[in-house]
N, C-alpha and C positions, 0 to 999 in steps of 0.2 A: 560882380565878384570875379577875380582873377585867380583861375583854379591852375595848378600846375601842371608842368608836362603829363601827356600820356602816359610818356614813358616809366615814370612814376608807379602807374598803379602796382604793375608786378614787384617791385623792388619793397614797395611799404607790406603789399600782402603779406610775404615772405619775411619779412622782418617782423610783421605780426605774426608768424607760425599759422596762417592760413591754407587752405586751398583753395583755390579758383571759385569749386563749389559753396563751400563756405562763405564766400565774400559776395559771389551772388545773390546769394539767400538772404544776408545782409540788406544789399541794395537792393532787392525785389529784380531781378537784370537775370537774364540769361547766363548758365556759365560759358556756353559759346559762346556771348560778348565778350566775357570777359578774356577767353583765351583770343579770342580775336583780338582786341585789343593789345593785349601784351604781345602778341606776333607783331601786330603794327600791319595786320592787312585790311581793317574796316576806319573809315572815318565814319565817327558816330556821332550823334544828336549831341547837342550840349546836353541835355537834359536829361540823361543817358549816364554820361559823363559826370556831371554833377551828384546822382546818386551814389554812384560810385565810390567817389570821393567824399561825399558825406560818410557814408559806412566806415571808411576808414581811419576817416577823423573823430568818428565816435568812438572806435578802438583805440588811437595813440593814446597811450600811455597804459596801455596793456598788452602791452609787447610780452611775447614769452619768452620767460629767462631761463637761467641755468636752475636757478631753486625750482621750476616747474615741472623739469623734464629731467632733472635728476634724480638717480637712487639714494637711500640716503643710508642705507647699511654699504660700509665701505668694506670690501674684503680684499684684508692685506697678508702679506706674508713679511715676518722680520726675517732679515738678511742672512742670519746664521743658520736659518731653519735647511733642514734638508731637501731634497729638488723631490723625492718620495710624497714628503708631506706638503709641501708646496701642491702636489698632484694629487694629492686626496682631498684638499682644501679646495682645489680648483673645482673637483667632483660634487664635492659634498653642498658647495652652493652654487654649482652649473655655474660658474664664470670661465672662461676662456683668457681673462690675465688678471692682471693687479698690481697696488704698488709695493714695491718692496721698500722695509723702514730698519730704519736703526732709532728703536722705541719711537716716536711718534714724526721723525722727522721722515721723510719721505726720501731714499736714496736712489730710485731705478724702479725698474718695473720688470713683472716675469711673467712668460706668457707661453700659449700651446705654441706658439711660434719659436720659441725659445730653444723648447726639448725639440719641436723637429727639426730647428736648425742643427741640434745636437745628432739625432738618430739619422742626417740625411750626409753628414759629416765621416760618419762610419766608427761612431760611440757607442760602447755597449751600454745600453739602460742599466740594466743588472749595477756598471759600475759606478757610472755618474748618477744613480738615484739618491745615493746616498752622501754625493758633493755635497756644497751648502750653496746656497740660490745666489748669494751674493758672487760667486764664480763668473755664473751665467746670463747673470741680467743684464738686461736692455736699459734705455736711456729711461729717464722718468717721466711722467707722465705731464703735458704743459698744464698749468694750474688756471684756473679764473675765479672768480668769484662770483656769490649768487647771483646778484643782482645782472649777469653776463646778459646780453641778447643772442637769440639763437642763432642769430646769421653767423655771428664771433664762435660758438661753438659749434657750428656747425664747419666753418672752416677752417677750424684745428682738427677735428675728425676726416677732414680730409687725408692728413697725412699722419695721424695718430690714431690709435687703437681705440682709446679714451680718452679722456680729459677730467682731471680731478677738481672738484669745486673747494674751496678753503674758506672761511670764515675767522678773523680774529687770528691765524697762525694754524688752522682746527680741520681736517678733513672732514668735510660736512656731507661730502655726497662724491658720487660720479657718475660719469655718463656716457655712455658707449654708443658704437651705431645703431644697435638696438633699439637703445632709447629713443635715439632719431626715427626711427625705422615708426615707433607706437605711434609720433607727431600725426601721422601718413594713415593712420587706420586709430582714431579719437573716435 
């Protein structure tokens, strides 16, 4: 049996939503193999090797997606709403942003970063509380779909706040680094 590169093992992990430990415990293997391995500083047994790569193959096709590690109450704010209740809304369900809609279509997004770019600008809150959010808002949020792998949302969260999941035209969930953060402590 022709097993594939080494280099492999970390890349399918992580595309499984694993950790090192997890994957050893899997293959009965050391998680020190395993990080060895993915450094690329032990050559190992084949047989070694081979478990390994069994484990992982008994996992494809249970790759963690966007429907796994999404929220699935979306909390949005529509564009005409004032930047006050936009900030009670953010409070009242602990969020730190969201997407901004004009009824269900999604136009931008609004976020704590929003108002402190305002108050670091030299904005009276007092006055811009009672703007309308559609003013102030940021770009929207990049969309995927459930069925996403988490490597993919994972590296739109690089340069996004969140990422909104859609189904059929349909905010179905979203997912923040947070979410990514829960992956890491399962």
């Amino acid at each position: 049996m022709q097993l594939p590169p080494i280099t492999e093992i970390g890349k399918l992990r992580k595309r499984l939503g694993l950790t090192q430990t997890q994957l050893a415990d899997r293959a009965k293997v050391s998680q020190s193999l395993v990080a060895r391995l993915e450094a690329g500083t032990v050559d190992p047994r084949y047989s070694k090797v081979a478990k390994i790569f069994s484990a992982l193959d008994d996992l494809k096709g249970k790759e963690v997606t966007a429907r796994q590690i999404m929220t699935t109450e979306v909390v949005g704010i529509q564009n005409t709403a004032s930047i006050e209740y936009a900030v009670s809304k953010m409070k009242k369900y602990n969020v730190s942003q969201m997407p901004v809609l004009d009824g269900d279509n999604v136009l931008g997004s609004f976020s704590e970063r929003s108002i402190l770019d305002l108050i670091s600008r030299g904005f009276d809150a007092k006055s811009f509380s009672k703007e309308e959010v559609k003013g102030h808002m940021e770009d929207a949020f990049p969309t995927v779909k459930p069925d996403t792998p988490l490597t993919l949302v994972s590296a739109l969260l690089e340069h996004n706040t969140a990422v909104l999941v859609q189904e059929h035209g349909k905010n179905t969930g979203i997912i923040t680094k947070a979410d990514l953060l829960k992956m890491v402590h399962r």
